[in-house]
C-alpha positions as CSV (number, residue, x, y, z in Angstrom):
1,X,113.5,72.0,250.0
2,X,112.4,75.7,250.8
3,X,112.2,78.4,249.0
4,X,113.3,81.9,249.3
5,X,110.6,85.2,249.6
6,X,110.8,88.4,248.1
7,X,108.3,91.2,247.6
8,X,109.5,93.3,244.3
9,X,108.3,93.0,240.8
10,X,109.0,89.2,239.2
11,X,111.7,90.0,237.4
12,X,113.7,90.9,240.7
13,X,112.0,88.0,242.1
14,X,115.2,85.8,242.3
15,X,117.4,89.0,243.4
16,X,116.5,90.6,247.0
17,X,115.0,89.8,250.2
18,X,112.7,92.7,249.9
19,X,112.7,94.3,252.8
20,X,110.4,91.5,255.0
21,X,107.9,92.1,257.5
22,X,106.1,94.9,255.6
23,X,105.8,92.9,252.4
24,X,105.2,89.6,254.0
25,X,101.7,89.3,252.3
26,X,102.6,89.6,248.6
27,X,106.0,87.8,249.2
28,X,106.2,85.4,245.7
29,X,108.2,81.7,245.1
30,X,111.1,82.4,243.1
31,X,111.9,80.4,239.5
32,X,112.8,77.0,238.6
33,X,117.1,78.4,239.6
34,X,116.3,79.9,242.5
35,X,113.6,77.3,244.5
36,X,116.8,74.9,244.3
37,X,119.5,77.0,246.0
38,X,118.0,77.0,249.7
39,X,117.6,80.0,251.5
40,X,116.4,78.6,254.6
41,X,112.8,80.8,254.5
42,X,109.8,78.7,253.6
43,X,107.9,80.2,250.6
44,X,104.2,78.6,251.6
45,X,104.1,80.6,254.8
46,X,104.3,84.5,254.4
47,X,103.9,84.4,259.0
48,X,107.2,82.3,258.7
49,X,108.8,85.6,257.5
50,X,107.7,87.6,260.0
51,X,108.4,85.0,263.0
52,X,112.0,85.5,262.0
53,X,113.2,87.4,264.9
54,X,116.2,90.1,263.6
55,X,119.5,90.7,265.7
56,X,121.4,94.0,265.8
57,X,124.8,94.8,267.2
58,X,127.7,97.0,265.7
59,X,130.1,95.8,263.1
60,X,132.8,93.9,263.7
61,X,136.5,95.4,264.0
62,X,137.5,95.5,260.1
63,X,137.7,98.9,259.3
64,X,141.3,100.1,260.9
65,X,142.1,102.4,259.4
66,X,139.1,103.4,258.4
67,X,138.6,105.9,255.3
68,X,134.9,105.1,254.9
69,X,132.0,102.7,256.1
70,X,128.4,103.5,254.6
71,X,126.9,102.4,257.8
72,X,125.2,99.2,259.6
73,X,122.6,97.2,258.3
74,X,119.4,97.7,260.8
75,X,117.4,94.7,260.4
76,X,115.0,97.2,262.6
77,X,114.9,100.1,260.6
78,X,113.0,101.4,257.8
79,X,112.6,98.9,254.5
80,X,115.8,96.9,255.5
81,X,116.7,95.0,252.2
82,X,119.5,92.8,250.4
83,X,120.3,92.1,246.9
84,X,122.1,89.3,245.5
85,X,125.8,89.8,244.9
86,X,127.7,86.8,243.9
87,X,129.4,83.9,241.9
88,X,128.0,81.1,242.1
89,X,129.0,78.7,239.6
90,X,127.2,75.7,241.3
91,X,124.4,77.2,239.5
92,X,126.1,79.2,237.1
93,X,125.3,82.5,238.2
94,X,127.2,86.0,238.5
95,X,125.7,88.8,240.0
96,X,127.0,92.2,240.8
97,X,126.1,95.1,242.9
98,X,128.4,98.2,242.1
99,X,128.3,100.6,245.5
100,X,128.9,104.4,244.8
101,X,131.1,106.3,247.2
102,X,132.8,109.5,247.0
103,X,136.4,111.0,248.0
104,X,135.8,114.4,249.2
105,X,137.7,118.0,247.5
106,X,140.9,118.3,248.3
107,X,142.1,114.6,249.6
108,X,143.9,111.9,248.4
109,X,142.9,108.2,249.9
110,X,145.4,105.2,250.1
111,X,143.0,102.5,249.7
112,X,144.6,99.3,251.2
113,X,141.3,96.8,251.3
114,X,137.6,97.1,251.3
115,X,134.4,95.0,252.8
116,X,130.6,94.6,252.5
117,X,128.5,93.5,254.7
118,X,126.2,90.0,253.5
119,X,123.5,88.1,254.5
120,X,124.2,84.6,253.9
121,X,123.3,81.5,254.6
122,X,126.6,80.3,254.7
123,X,130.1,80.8,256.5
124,X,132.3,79.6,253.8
125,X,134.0,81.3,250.7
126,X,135.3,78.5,248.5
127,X,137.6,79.2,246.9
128,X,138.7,81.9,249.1
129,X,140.2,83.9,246.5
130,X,137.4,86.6,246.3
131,X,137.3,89.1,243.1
132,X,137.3,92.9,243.8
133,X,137.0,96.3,241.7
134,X,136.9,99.9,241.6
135,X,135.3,102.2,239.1
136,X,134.6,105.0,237.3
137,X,131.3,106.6,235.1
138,X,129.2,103.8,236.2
139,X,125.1,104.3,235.4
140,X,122.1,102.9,233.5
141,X,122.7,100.4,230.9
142,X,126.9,102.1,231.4
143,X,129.6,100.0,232.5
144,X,131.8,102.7,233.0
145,X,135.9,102.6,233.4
146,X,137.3,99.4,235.5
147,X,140.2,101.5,237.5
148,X,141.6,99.0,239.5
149,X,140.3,95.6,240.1
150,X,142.4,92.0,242.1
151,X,141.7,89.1,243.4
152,X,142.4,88.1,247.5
153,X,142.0,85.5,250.1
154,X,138.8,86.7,251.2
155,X,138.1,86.5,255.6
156,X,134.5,86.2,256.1
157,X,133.4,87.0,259.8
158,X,129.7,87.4,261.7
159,X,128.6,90.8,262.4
160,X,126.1,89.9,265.2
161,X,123.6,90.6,263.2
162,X,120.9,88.3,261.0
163,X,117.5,88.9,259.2
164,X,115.4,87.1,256.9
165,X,116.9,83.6,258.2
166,X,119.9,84.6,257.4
167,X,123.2,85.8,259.3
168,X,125.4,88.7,258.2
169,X,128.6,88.9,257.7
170,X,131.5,90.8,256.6
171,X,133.2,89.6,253.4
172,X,136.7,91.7,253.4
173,X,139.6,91.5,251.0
174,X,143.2,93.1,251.8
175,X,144.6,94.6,248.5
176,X,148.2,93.7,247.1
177,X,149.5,97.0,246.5
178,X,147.6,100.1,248.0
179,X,145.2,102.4,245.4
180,X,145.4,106.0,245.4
181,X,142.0,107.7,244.8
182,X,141.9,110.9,244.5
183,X,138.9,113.4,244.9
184,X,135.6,112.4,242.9
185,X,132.8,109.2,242.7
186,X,133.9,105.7,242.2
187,X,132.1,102.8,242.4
188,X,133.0,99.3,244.6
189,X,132.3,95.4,243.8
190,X,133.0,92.9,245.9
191,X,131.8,89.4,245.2
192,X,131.8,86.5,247.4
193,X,131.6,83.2,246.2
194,X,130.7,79.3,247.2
195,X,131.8,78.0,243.9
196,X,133.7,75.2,244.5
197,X,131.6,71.8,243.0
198,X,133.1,69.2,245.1
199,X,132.3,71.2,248.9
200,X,128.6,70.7,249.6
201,X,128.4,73.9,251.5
202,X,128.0,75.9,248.4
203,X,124.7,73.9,247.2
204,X,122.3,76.4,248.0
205,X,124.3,79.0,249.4
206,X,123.4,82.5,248.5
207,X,124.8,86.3,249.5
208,X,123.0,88.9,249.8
209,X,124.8,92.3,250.1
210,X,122.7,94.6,253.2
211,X,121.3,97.5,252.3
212,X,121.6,100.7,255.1
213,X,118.6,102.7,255.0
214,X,119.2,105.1,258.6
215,X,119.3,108.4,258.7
216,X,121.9,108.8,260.0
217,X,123.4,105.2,259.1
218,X,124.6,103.5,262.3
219,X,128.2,103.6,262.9
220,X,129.1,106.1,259.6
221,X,132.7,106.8,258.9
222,X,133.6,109.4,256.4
223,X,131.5,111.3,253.9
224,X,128.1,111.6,253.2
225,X,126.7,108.0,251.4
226,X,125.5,108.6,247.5
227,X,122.3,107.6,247.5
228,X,120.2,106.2,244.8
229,X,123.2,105.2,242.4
230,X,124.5,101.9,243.3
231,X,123.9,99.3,240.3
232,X,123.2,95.6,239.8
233,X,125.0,94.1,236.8
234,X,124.1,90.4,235.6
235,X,124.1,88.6,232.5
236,X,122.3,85.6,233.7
237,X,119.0,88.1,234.5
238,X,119.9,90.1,231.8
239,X,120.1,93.1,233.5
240,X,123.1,95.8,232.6
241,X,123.6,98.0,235.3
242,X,120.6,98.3,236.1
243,X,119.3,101.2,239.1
244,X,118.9,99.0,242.4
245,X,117.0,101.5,244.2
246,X,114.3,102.1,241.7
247,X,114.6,99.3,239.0
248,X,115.8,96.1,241.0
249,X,114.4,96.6,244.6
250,X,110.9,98.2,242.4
251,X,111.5,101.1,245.7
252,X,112.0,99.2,248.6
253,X,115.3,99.7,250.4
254,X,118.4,99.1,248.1
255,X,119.6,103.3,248.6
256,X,122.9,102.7,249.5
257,X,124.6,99.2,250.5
258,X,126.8,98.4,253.6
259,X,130.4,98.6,253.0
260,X,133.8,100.3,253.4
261,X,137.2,101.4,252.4
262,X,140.0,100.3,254.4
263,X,143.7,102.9,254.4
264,X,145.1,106.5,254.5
265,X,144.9,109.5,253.7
């Protein structure tokens, strides 16, 4: 069974990708947990890492209407990264990356879905019912205020692009009943998950939210990203809301994460 790689400091070990090629060299075996859920990325051979050729293309066509979209993953760019967001109860494991995005003075969005973009290893939600939130205050060691949260049939589609092994894709959710937001920060969660015990797919899967690190991001919609204040909440590492940027990623990548907001204004 193979393992997965990462370059960041050992308690993050199990968490991101860690940005690849530049950190092939010092890349680390993961714990006991992770060496059993299968990433597809040999841990004995740091050149394995850097044979894996990366694909790029533009995003698939989820975001119509689109309010926002923090930009493409660019598996070419500088310190491309992913961090583990997911539920996986094969293994018993919740983790959640909590994305900062702003609504500009003077507007009111209609939020009818949202998406992120993952690298996975897998195709598959099961169950499809996928868990999503929006929030308020969020920052170190602060949970801040849940303002709306649901649960929907999640649709999980290929971007065209992979890295690390592993193929992206876009993990979107259509919410029951639109959300109005209006001007200020908030914070997004979606978590996709292979959780179902009796569908082999989900042994070993793993999702791993993209990072964007362009400037500009590729294929931006809306305002400016916030940088440097997404956070990574999970009580099986024991980390509560912790910085992803600094903390988590220990600098590499992990500025801003790919995703968007679907709706009107």
């Amino acid at each position: 069974m193979t393992q997965r790689l990462f370059c960041s400091m050992v308690i993050a070990a199990a968490m991101t990708l860690a940005a690849g090629r530049p950190c092939a060299a010092q890349s680390i075996a993961t714990d006991a947990v992770s060496a059993q859920r299968n990433s597809g990325i040999s841990a004995t051979s740091p050149a394995n890492l850097s044979a894996v050729e990366p694909t790029s293309k533009k995003l698939q066509p989820v975001c119509k209407p689109c309010l926002y979209y923090s930009g493409d993953f660019d598996p070419s760019g500088p310190v491309p990264n992913a961090l583990l967001n997911e539920n996986s109860s094969t293994d018993s494991i919740l983790v959640q990356i909590y994305s900062a995005f702003t609504v500009p003075s003077g507007r009111a969005w209609h939020v009818k879905g949202a998406f992120i973009n993952t690298l996975s290893n897998i195709a598959v939600l099961d169950p499809a019912m996928t868990q999503w939130s929006i929030w308020a205050d969020v920052g170190s060691g602060k949970p801040g205020e849940m303002l709306f949260s649901g649960a929907a049939n999640g649709t999980i589609a290929a971007t065209g692009r992979s890295d690390f092994g592993f193929t992206e894709y876009t993990v979107s959710v259509k919410f029951k009943t639109a959300v109005v937001l209006n001007p200020g920060t908030y914070w997004l969660n979606i978590t996709p998950q292979c959780a179902n015990p009796d569908d082999s797919a989900c042994s070993g899967s793993a999702f791993y939210e993209s990072d964007v690190e362009d400037s500009p991001p590729p294929n931006h919609v809306g305002p400016a990203n916030v940088l440097d204040d997404s956070f990574l909440n999970s009580s099986f590492y024991s980390f509560n809301y912790l910085p992803t940027q600094g903390t988590v990623c220990d600098g590499v990548g992990c500025d801003a994460f790919s995703f968007g907001l679907i709706g009107t204004e």
